[in-house]
C-alpha positions in Angstrom: 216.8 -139.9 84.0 217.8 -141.5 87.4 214.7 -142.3 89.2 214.9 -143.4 93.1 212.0 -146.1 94.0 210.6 -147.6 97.2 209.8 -150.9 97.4 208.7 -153.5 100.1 210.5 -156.2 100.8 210.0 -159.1 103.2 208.2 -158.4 106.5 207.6 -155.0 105.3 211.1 -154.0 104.7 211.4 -150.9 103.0 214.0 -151.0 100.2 215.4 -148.2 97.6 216.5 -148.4 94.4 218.0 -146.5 91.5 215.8 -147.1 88.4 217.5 -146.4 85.0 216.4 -147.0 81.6 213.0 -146.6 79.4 209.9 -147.5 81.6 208.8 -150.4 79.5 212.4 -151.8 78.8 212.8 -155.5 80.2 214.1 -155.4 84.2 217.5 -156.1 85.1 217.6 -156.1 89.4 221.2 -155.7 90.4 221.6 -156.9 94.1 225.1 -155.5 95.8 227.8 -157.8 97.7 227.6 -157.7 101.4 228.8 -154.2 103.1 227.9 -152.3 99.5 225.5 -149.8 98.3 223.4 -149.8 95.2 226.0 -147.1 93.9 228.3 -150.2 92.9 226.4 -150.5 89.8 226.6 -147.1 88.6 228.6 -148.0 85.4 226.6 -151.2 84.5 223.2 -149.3 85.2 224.4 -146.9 82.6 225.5 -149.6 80.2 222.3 -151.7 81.0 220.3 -148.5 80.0 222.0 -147.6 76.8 221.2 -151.4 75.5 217.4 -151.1 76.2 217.2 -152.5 79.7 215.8 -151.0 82.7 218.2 -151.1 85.4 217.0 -151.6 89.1 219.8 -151.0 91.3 218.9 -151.9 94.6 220.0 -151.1 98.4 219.8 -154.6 100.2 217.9 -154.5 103.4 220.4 -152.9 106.0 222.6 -151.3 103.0 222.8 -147.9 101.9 219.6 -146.2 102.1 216.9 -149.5 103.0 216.0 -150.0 106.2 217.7 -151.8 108.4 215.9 -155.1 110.2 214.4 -154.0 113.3 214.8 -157.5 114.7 218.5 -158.3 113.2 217.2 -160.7 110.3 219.9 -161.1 108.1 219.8 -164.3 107.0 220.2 -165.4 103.1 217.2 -166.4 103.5 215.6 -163.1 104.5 217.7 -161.2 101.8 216.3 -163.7 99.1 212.5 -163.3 100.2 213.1 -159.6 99.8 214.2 -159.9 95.7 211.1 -162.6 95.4 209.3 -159.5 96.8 211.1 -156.6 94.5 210.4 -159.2 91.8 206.9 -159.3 91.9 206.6 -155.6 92.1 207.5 -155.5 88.9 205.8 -155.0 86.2 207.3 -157.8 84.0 209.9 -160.8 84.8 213.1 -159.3 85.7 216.6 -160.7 84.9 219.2 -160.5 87.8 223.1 -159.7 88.3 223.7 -160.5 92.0 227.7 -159.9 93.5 228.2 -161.7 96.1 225.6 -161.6 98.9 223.4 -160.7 96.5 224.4 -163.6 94.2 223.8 -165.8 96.9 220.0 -164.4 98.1 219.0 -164.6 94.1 220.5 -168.1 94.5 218.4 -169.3 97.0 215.6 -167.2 95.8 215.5 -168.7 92.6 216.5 -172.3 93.6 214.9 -172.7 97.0 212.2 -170.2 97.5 210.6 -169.2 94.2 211.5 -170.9 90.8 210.5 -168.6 87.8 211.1 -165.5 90.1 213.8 -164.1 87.6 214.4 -164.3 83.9 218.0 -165.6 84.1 220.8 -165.5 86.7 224.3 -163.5 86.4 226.4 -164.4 89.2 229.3 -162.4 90.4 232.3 -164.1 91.6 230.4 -166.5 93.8 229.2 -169.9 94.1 227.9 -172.4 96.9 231.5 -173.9 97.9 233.4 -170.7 98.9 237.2 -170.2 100.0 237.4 -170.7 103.3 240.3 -168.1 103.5 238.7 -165.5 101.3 236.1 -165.7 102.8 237.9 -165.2 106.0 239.5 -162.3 104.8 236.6 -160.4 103.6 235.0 -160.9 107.0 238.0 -159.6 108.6 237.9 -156.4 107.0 234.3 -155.7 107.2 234.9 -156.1 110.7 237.7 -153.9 111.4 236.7 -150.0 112.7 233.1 -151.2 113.2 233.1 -149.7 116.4 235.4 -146.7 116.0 234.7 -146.0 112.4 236.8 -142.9 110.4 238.0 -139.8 111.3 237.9 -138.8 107.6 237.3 -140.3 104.0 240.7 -140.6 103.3 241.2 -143.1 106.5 238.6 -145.2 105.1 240.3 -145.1 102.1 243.8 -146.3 103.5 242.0 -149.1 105.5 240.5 -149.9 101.9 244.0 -149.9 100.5 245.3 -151.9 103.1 242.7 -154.9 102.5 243.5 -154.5 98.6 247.6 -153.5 98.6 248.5 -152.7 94.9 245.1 -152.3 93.6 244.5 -148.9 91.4 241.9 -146.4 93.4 238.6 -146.3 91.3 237.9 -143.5 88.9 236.0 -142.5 91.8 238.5 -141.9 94.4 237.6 -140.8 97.4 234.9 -139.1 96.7 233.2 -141.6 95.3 234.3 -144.5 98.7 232.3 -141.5 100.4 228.4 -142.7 99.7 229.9 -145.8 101.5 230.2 -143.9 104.1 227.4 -142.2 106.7 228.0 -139.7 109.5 227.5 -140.9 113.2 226.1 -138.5 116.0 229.3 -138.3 117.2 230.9 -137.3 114.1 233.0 -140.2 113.0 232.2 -141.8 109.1 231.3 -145.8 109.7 230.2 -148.1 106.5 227.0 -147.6 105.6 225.4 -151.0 106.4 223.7 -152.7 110.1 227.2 -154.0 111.7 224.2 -156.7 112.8 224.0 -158.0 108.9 227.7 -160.0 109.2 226.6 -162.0 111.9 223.4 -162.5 110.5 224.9 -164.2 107.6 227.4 -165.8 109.0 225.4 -167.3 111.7 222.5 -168.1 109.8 223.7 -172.0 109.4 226.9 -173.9 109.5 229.5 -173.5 106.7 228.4 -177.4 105.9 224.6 -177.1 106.1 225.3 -173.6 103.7 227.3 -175.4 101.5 224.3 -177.8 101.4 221.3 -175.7 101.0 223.6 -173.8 98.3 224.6 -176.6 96.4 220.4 -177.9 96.2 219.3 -174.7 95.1 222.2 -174.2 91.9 221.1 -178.1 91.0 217.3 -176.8 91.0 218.5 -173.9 88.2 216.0 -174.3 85.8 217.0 -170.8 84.0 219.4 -169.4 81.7 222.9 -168.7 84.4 226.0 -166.8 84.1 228.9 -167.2 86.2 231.2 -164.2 85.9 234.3 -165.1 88.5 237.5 -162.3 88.9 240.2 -163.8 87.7 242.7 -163.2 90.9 239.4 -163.9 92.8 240.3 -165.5 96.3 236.8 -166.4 96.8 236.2 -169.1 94.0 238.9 -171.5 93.7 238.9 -173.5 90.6 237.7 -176.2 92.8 234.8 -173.9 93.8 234.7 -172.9 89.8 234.4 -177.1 88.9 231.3 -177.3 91.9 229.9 -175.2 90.2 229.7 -175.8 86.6 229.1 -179.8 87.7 226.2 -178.5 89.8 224.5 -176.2 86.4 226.3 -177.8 83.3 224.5 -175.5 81.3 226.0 -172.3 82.7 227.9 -169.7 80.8 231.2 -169.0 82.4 233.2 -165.9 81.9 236.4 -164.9 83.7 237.7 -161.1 84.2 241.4 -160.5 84.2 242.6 -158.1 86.3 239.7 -158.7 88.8 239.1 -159.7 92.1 236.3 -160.1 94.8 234.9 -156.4 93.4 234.6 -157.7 90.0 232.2 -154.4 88.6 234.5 -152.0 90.6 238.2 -153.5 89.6 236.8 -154.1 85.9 233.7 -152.3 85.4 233.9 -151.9 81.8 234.8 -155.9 80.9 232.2 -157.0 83.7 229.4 -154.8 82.4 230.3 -155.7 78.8 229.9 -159.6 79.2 226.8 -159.3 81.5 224.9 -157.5 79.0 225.8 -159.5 76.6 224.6 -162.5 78.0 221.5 -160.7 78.8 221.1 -159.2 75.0 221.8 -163.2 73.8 219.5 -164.9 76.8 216.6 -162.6 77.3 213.1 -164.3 76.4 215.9 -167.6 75.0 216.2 -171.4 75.8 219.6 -171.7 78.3 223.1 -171.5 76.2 225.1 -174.4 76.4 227.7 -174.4 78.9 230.6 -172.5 77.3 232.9 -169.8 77.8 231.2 -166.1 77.1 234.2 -164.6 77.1 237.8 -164.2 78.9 239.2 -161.0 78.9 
């Protein structure tokens, strides 16, 4: 059964998550990109649960159903003390599969803040030298209706479309792009996350010193690491891809065809598949040797 926990993050930060799985089965936190809920993992929490894991799907601070930061801290910083935090609330070590913003706040987490916090690292279609122009156009959409929201689901929909022309609407359609969504006082539907958290990350440091502090804390991985990149991904190049794997030469690389940014929502099943395998293969192991996992 589905369990709904509160935890305290940094500063006091309340946080929920979606708990899945037999209580004493090994942790797996699962941290959502930027501008998502913990409802992105709903297929890999299942998957996760079925091989013996306990999921922990959480709401980043100022996501979904966690509070948002009374005083605007949105950092990476601030979202990476907040899975130390969830990470020592746990009973045991957990593992972690972070898309995203959340790959980048268990990045620094892990690298910069707190080494031995997690178990391994999965890492979903990010790394520490981003496209410039993905990255671009991700923030461009995420700032579009801020102010003016939705009338209805179905506009928020056709914005989505619009950002992602040609893409297939998930098994979920648009009743399941609706717990993205929250009701204003004055009735419109507006993304359920603090419009504050973009500028918070964004402004946090210069793309330079980011690149930086991002690039010191993959070279401090002392852990077993996956990197799972979309392969139509427009976030991380194969420049960005080569960083990387220079960076942690001991990282397991898997690509998803078919996939872009979303990775677990354009190819849930293949994403889910080659995460839990690496977890089933890593958990309580020495590193794997920098290979390909899979590419599907």
């Amino acid at each position: 059964m589905m369990q709904q926990v509160v935890f305290t993050g940094a500063n006091g930060q309340k946080l929920v998550a979606d708990v899945l799985g037999e209580p004493d089965g090994l942790p797996v936190l699962l941290a959502h990109g930027g501008g998502q809920t913990r409802g992105a993992w709903r297929g890999t929490t299942r998957l996760l649960s079925e091989a013996g894991f306990k999921a922990v799907a959480l709401d980043l601070r100022g996501h979904g159903e966690s509070a948002w930061s009374p005083d605007g801290r949105y950092a990476i910083g601030d979202f990476a003390a907040d899975l130390v935090a969830v990470a020592g609330q746990l009973d045991v070590r957990p593992h972690l599969i972070g898309a995203s913003l959340g790959g980048l706040a268990g990045l620094v987490a892990e690298g910069e803040q707190r080494s031995g916090t997690f178990g391994t690292l999965t890492l979903v279609d990010i790394a520490p030298q981003l496209d410039a122009t993905g990255v671009a156009r991700v923030m461009d959409f995420m700032r579009a209706h801020l102010d003016e929201g939705f009338a209805t689901v179905e506009d928020a929909a056709a914005a989505v479309a619009r950002y992602a022309p040609g893409k297939p609407r998930s098994t979920g359609g648009v009743d399941g792009l609706r717990r993205y969504l929250r009701s204003g006082s004055d009735g419109r539907l507006r993304w359920h996350w603090d419009p504050r958290f973009i500028d918070g990350v964004l402004l946090g440091s210069a793309p330079a010193d980011a690149i930086r502090t991002l690039s010191r804390a993959a070279a401090n991985l002392d852990l077993p690491v996956h990197l799972i990149r979309g392969g139509m991904s427009d976030m991380v190049s194969d420049e960005g891809l080569t960083a990387f794997r220079a960076l942690v030469p001991g990282a397991v690389y898997t690509d998803i065809a078919g996939a872009g940014h979303m990775v677990a929502g354009d190819q849930n099943d293949a994403f889910s598949q080659a995460a839990v395998a690496f977890l089933v293969a890593n958990s309580g192991s020495a590193p794997a040797e920098g290979r390909d996992l899979a590419r599907n």
